[in-house]
PyMOL Python script that loads the backbone (N, CA, C, O; Angstrom):
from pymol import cmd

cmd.read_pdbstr("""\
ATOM      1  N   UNK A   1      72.628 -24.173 -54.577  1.00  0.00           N
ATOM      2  CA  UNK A   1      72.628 -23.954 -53.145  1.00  0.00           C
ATOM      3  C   UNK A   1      71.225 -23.531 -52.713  1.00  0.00           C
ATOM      4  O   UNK A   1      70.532 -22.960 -53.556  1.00  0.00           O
ATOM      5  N   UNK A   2      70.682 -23.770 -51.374  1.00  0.00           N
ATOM      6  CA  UNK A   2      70.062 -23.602 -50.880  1.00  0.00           C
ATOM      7  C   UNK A   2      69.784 -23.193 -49.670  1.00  0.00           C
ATOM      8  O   UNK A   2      70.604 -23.541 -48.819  1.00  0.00           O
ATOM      9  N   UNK A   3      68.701 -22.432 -49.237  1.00  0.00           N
ATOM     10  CA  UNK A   3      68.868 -22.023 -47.317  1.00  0.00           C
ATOM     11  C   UNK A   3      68.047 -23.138 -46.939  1.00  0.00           C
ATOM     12  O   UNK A   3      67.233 -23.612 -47.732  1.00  0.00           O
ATOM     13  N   UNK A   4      68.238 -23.666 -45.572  1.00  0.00           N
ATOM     14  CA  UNK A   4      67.279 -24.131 -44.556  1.00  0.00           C
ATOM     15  C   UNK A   4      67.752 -23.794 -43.522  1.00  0.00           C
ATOM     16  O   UNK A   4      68.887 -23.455 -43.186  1.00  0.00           O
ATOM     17  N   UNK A   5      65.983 -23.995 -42.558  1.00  0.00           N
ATOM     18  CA  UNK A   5      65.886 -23.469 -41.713  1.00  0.00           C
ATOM     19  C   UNK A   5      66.013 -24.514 -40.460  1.00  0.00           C
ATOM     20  O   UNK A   5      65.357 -24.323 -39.436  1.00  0.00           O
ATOM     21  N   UNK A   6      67.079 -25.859 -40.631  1.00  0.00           N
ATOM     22  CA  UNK A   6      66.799 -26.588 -39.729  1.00  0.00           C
ATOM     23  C   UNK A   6      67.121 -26.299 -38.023  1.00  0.00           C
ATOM     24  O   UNK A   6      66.658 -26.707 -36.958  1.00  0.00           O
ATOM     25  N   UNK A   7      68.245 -25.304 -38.483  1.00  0.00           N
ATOM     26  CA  UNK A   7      68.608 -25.086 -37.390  1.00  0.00           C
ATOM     27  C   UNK A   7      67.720 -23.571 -36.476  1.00  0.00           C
ATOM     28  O   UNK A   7      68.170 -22.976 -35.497  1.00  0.00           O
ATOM     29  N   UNK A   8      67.085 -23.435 -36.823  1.00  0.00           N
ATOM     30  CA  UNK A   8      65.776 -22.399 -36.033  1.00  0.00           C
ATOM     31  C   UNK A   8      65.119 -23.904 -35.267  1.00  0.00           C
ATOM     32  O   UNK A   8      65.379 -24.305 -34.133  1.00  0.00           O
ATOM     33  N   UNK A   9      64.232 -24.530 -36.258  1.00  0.00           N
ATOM     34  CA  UNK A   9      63.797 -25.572 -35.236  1.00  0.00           C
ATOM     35  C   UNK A   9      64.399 -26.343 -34.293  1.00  0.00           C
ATOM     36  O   UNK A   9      63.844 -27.140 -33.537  1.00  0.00           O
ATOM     37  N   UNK A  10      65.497 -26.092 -34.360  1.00  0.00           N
ATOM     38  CA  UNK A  10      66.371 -26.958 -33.161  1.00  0.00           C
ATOM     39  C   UNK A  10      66.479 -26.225 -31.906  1.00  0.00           C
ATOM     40  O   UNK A  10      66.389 -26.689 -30.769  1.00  0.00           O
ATOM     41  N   UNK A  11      66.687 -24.994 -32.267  1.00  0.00           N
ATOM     42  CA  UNK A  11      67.076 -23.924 -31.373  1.00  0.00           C
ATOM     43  C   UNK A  11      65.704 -23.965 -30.638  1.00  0.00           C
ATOM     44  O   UNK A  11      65.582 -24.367 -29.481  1.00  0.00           O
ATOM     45  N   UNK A  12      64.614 -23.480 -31.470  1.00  0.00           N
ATOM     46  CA  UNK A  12      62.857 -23.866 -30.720  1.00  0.00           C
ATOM     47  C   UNK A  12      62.735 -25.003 -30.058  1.00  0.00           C
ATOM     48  O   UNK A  12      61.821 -24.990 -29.233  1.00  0.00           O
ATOM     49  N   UNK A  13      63.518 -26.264 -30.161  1.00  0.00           N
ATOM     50  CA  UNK A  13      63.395 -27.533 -29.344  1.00  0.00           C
ATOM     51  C   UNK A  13      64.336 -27.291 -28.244  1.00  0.00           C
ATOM     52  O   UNK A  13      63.847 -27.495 -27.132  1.00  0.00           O
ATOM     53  N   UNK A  14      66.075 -26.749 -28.278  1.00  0.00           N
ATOM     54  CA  UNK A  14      66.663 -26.793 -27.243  1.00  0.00           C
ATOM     55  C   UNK A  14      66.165 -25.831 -26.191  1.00  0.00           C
ATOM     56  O   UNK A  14      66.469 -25.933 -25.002  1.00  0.00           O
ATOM     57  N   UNK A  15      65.270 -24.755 -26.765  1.00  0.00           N
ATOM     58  CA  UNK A  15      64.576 -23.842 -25.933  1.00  0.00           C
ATOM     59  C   UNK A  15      63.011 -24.103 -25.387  1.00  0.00           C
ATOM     60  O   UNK A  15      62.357 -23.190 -24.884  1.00  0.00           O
ATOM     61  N   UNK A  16      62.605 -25.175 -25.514  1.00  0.00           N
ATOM     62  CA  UNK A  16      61.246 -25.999 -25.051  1.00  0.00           C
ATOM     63  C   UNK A  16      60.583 -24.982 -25.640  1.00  0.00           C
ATOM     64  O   UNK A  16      59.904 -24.489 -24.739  1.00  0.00           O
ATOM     65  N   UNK A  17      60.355 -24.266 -26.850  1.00  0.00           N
ATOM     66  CA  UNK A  17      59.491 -23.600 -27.386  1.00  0.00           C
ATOM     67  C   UNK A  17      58.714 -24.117 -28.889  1.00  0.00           C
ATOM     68  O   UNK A  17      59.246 -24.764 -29.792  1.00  0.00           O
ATOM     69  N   UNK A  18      57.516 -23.687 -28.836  1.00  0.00           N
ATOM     70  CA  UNK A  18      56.813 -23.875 -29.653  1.00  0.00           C
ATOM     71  C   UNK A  18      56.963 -22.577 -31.107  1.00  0.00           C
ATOM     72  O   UNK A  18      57.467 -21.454 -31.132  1.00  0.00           O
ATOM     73  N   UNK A  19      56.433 -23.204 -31.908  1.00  0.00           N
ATOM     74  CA  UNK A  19      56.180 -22.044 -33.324  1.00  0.00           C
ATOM     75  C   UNK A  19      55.075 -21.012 -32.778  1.00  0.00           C
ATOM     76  O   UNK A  19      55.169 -19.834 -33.122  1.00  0.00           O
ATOM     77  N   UNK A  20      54.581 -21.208 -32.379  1.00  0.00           N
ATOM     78  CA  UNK A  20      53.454 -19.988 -31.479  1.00  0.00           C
ATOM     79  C   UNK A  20      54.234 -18.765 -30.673  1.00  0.00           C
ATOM     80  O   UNK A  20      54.522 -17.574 -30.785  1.00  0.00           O
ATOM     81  N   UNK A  21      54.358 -19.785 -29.874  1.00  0.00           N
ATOM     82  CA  UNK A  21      55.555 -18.816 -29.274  1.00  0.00           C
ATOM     83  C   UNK A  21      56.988 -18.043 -29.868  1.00  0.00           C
ATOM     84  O   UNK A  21      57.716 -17.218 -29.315  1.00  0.00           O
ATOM     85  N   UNK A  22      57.055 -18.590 -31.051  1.00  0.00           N
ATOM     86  CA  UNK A  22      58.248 -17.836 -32.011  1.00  0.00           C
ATOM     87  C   UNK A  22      57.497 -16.788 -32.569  1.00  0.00           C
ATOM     88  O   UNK A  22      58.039 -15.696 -32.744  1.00  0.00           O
ATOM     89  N   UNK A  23      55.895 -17.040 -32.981  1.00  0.00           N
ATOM     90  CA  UNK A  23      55.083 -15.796 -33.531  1.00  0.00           C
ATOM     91  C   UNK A  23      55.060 -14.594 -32.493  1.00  0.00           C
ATOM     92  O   UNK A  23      55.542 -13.463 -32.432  1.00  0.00           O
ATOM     93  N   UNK A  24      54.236 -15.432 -31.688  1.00  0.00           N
ATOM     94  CA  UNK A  24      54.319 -14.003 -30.290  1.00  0.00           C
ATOM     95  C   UNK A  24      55.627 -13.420 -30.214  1.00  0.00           C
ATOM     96  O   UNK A  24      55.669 -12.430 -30.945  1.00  0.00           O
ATOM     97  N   UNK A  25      56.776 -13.650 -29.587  1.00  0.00           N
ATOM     98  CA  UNK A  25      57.553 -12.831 -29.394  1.00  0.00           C
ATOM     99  C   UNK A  25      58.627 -12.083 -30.839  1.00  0.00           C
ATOM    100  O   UNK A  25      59.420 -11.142 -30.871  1.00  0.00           O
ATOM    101  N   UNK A  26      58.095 -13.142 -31.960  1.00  0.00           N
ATOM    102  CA  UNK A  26      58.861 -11.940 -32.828  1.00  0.00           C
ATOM    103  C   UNK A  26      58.238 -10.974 -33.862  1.00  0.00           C
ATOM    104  O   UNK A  26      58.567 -10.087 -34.649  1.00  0.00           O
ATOM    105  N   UNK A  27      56.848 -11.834 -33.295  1.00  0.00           N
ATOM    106  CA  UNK A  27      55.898 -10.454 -34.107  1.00  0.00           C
ATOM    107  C   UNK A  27      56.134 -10.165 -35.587  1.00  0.00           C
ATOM    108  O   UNK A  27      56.283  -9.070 -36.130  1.00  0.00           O
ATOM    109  N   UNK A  28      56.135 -11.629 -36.226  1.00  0.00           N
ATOM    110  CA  UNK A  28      56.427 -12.396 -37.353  1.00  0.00           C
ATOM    111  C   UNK A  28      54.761 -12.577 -37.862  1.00  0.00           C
ATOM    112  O   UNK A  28      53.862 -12.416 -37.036  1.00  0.00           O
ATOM    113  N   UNK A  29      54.505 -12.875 -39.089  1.00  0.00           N
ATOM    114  CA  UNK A  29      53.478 -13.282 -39.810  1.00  0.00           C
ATOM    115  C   UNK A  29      53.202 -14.941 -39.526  1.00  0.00           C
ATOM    116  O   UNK A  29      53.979 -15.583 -38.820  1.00  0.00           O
ATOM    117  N   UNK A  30      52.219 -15.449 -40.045  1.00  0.00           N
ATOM    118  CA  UNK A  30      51.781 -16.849 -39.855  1.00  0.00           C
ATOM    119  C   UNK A  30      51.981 -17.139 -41.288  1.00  0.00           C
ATOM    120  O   UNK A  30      51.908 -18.361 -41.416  1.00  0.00           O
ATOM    121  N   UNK A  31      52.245 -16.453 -42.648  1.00  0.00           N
ATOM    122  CA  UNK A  31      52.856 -16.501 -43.747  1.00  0.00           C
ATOM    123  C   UNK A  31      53.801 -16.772 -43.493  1.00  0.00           C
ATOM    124  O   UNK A  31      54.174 -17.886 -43.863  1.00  0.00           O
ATOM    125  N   UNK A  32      54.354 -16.262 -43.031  1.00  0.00           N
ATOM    126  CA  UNK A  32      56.060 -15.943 -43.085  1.00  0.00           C
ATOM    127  C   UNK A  32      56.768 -17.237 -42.198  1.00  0.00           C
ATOM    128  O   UNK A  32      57.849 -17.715 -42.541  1.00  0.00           O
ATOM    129  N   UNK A  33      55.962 -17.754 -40.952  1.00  0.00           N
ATOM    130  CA  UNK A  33      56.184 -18.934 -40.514  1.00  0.00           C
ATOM    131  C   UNK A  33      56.422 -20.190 -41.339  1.00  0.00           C
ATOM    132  O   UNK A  33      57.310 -21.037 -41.248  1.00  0.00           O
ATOM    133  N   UNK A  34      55.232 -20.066 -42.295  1.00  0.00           N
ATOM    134  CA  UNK A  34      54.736 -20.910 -43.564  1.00  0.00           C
ATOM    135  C   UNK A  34      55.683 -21.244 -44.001  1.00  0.00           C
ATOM    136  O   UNK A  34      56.026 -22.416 -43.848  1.00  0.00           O
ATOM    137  N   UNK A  35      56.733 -20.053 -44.948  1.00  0.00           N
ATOM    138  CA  UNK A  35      57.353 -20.108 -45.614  1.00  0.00           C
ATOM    139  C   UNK A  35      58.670 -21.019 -44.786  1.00  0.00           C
ATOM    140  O   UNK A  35      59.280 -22.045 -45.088  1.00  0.00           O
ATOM    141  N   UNK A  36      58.744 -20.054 -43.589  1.00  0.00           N
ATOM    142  CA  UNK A  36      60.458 -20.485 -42.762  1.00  0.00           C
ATOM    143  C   UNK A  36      59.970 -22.311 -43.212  1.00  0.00           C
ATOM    144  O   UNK A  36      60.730 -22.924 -43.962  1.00  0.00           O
ATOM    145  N   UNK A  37      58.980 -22.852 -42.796  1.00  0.00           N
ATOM    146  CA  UNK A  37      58.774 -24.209 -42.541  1.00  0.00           C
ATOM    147  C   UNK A  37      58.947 -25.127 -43.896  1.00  0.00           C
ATOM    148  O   UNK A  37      59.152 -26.340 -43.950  1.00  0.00           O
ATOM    149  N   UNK A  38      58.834 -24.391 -44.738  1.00  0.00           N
ATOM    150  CA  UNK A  38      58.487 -24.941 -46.259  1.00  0.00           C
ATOM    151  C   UNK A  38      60.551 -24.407 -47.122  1.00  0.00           C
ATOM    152  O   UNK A  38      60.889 -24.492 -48.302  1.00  0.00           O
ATOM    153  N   UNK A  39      61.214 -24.033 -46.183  1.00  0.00           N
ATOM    154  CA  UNK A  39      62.399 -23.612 -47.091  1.00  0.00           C
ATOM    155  C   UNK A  39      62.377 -22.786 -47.723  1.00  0.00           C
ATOM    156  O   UNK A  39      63.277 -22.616 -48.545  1.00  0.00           O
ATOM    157  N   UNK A  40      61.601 -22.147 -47.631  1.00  0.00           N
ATOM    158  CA  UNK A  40      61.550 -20.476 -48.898  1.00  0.00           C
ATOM    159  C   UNK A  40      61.523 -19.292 -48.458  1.00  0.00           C
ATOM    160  O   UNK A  40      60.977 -19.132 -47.367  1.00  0.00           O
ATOM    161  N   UNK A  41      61.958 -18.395 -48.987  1.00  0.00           N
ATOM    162  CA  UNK A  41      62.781 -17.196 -48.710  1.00  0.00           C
ATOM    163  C   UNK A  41      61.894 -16.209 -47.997  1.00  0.00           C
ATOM    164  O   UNK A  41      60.829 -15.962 -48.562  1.00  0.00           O
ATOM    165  N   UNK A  42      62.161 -15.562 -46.781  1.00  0.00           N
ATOM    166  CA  UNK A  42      61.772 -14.682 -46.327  1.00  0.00           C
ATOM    167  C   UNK A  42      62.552 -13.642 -46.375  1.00  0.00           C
ATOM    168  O   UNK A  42      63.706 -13.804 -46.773  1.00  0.00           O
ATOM    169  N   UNK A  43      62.014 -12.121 -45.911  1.00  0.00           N
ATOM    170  CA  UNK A  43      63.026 -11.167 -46.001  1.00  0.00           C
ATOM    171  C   UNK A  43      63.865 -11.172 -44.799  1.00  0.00           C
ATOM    172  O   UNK A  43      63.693 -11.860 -43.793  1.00  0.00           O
ATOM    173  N   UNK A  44      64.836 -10.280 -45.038  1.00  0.00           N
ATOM    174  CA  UNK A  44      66.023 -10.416 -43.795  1.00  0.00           C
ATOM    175  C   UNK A  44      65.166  -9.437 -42.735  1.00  0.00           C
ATOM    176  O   UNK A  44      65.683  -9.285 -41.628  1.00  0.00           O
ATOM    177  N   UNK A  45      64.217  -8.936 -42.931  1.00  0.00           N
ATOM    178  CA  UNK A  45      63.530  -8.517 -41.980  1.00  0.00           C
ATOM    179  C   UNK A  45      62.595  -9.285 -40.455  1.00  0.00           C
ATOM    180  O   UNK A  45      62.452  -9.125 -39.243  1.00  0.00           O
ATOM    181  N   UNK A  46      62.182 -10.124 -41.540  1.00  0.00           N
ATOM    182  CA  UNK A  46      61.596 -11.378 -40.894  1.00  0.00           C
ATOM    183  C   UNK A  46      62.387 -12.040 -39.599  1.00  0.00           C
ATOM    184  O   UNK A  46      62.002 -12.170 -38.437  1.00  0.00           O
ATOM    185  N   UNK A  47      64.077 -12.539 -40.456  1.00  0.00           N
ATOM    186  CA  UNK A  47      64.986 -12.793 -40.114  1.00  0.00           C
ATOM    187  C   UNK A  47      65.796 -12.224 -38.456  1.00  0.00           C
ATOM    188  O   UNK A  47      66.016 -12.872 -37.433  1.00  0.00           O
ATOM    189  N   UNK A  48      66.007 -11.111 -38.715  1.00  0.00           N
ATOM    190  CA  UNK A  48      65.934 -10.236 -38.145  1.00  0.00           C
ATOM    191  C   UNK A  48      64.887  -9.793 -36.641  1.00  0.00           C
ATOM    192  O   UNK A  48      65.510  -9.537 -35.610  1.00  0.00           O
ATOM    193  N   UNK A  49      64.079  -9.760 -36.623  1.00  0.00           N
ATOM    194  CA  UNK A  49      62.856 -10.135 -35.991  1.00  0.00           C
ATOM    195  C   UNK A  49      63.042 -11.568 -35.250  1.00  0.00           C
ATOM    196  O   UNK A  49      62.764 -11.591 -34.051  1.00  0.00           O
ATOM    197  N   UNK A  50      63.447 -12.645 -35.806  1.00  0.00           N
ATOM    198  CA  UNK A  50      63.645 -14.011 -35.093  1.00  0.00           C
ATOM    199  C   UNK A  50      64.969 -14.275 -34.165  1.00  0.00           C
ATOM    200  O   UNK A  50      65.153 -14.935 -33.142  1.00  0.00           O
ATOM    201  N   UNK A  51      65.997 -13.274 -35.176  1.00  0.00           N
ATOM    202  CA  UNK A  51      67.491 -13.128 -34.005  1.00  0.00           C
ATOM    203  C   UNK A  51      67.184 -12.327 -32.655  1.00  0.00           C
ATOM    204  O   UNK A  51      67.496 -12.768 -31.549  1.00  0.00           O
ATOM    205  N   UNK A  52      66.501 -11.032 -32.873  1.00  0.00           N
ATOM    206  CA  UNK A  52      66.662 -10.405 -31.991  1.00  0.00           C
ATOM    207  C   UNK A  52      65.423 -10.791 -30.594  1.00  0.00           C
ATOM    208  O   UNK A  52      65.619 -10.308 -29.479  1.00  0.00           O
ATOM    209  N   UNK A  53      64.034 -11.817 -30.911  1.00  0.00           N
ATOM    210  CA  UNK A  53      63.422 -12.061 -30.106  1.00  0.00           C
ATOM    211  C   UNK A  53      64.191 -13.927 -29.667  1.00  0.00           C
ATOM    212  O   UNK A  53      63.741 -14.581 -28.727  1.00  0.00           O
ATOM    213  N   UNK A  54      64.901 -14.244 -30.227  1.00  0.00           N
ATOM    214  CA  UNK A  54      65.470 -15.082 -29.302  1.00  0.00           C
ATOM    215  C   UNK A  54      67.197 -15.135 -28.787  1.00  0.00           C
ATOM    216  O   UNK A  54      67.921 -15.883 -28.130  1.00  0.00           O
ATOM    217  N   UNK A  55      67.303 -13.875 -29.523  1.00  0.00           N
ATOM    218  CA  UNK A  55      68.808 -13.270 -28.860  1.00  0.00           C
ATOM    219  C   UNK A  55      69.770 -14.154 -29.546  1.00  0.00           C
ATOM    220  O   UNK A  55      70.659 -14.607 -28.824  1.00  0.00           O
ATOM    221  N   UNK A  56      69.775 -14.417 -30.508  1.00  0.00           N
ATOM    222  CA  UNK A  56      70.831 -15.168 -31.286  1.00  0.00           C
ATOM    223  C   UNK A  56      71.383 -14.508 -32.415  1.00  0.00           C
ATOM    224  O   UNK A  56      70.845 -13.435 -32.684  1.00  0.00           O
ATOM    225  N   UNK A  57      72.515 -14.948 -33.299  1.00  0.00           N
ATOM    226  CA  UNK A  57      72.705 -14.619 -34.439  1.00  0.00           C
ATOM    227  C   UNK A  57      72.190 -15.232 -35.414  1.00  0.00           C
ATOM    228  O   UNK A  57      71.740 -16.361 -35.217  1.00  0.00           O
ATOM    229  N   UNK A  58      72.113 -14.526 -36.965  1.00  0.00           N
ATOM    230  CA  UNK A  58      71.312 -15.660 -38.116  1.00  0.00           C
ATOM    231  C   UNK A  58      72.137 -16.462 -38.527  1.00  0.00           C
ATOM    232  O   UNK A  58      71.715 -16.880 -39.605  1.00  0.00           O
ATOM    233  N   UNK A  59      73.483 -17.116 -38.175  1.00  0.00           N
ATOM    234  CA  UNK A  59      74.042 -18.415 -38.457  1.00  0.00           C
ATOM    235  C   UNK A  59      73.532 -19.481 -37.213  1.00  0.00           C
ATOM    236  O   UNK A  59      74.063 -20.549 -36.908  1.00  0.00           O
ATOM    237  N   UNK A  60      72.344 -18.848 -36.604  1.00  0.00           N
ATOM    238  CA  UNK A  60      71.898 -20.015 -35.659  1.00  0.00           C
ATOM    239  C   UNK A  60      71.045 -20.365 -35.977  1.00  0.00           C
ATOM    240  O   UNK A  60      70.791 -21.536 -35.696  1.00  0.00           O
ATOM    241  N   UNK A  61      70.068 -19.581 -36.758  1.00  0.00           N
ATOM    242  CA  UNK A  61      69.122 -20.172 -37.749  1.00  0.00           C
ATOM    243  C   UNK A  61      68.780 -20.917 -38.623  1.00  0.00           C
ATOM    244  O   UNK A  61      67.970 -21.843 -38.571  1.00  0.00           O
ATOM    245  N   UNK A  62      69.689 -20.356 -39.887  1.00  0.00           N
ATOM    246  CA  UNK A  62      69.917 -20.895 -40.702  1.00  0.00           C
ATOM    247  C   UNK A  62      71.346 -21.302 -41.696  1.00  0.00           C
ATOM    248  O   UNK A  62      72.415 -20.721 -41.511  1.00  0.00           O
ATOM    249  N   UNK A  63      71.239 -21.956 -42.339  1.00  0.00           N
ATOM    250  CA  UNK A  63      72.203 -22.238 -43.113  1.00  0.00           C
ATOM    251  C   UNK A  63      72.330 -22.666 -44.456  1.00  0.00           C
ATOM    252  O   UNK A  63      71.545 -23.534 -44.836  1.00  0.00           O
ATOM    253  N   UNK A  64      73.240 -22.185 -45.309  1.00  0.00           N
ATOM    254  CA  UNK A  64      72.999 -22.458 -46.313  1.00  0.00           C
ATOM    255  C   UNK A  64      73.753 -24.361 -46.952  1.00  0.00           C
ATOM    256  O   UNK A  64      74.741 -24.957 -46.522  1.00  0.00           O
ATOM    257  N   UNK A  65      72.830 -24.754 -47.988  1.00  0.00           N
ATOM    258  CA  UNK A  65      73.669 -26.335 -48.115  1.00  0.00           C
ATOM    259  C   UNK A  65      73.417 -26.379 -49.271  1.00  0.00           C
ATOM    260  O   UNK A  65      72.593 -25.607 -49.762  1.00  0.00           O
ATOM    261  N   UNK A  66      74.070 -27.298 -49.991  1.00  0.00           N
ATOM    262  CA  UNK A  66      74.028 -27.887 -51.456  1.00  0.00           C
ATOM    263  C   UNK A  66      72.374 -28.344 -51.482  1.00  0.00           C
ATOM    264  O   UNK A  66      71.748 -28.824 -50.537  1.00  0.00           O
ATOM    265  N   UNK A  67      71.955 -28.098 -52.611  1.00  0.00           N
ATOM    266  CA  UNK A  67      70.539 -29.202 -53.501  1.00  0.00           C
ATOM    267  C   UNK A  67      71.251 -30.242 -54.149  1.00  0.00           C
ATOM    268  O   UNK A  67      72.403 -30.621 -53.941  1.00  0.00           O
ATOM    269  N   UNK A  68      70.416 -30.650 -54.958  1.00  0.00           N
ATOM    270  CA  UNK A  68      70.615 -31.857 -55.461  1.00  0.00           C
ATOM    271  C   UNK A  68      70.640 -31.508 -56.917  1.00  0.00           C
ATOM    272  O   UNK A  68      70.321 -32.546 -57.495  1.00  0.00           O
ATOM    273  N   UNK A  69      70.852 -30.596 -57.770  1.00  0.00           N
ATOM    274  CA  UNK A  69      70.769 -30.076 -58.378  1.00  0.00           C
ATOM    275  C   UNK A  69      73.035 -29.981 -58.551  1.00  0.00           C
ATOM    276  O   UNK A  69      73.792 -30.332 -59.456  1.00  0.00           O
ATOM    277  N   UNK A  70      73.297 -29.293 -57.074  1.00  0.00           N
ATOM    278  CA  UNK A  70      74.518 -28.957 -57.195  1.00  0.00           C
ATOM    279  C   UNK A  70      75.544 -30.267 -57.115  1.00  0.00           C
ATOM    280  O   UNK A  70      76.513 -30.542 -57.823  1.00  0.00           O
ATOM    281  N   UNK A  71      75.065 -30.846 -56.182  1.00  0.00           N
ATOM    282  CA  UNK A  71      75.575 -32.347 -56.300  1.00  0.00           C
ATOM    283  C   UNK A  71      75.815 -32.710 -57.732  1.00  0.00           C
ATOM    284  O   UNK A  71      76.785 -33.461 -57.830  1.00  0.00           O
ATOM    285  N   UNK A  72      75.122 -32.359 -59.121  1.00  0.00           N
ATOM    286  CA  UNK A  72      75.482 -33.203 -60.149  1.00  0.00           C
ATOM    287  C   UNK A  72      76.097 -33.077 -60.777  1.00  0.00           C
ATOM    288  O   UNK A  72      76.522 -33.749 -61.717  1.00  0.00           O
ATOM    289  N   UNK A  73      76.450 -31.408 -60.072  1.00  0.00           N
ATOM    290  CA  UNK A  73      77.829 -30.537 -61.380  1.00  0.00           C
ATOM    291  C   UNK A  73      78.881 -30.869 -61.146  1.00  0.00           C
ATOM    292  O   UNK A  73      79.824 -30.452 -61.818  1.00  0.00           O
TER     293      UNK A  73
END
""", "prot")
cmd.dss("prot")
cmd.show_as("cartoon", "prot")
cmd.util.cbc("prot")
cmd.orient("prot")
């Protein structure tokens, strides 16, 4: 299993917002952006920080899905 973050970028598109603008208001790292973009783990702090500056919960973010890895078992 795995997290992605597809559904943050969607939410940034249904909200005409940019990744800039996800930095500014959640007062997030440009690392930590890095990572959201690349699939790899940030802390729930981070997390946290992204619910509460766009007023959502973290099942709007993200979600967890099978790899390809789990598919073979």
């Amino acid at each position: 299993m795995k997290i992605t973050y597809k559904k943050l970028w969607k939410l940034l598109i249904d909200r005409d917002m940019m990744k800039m603008d996800l930095l500014k208001a959640s007062k997030i790292s440009t690392v930590s952006m890095a990572k959201l973009g690349k699939n790899q783990n940030v802390t729930t702090d981070v997390l946290l920080k992204i619910c509460t500056a766009l007023h959502c919960d973290i099942s709007d973010i993200m979600e967890v899905v099978e790899d390809d890895e789990d598919k073979k078992e």
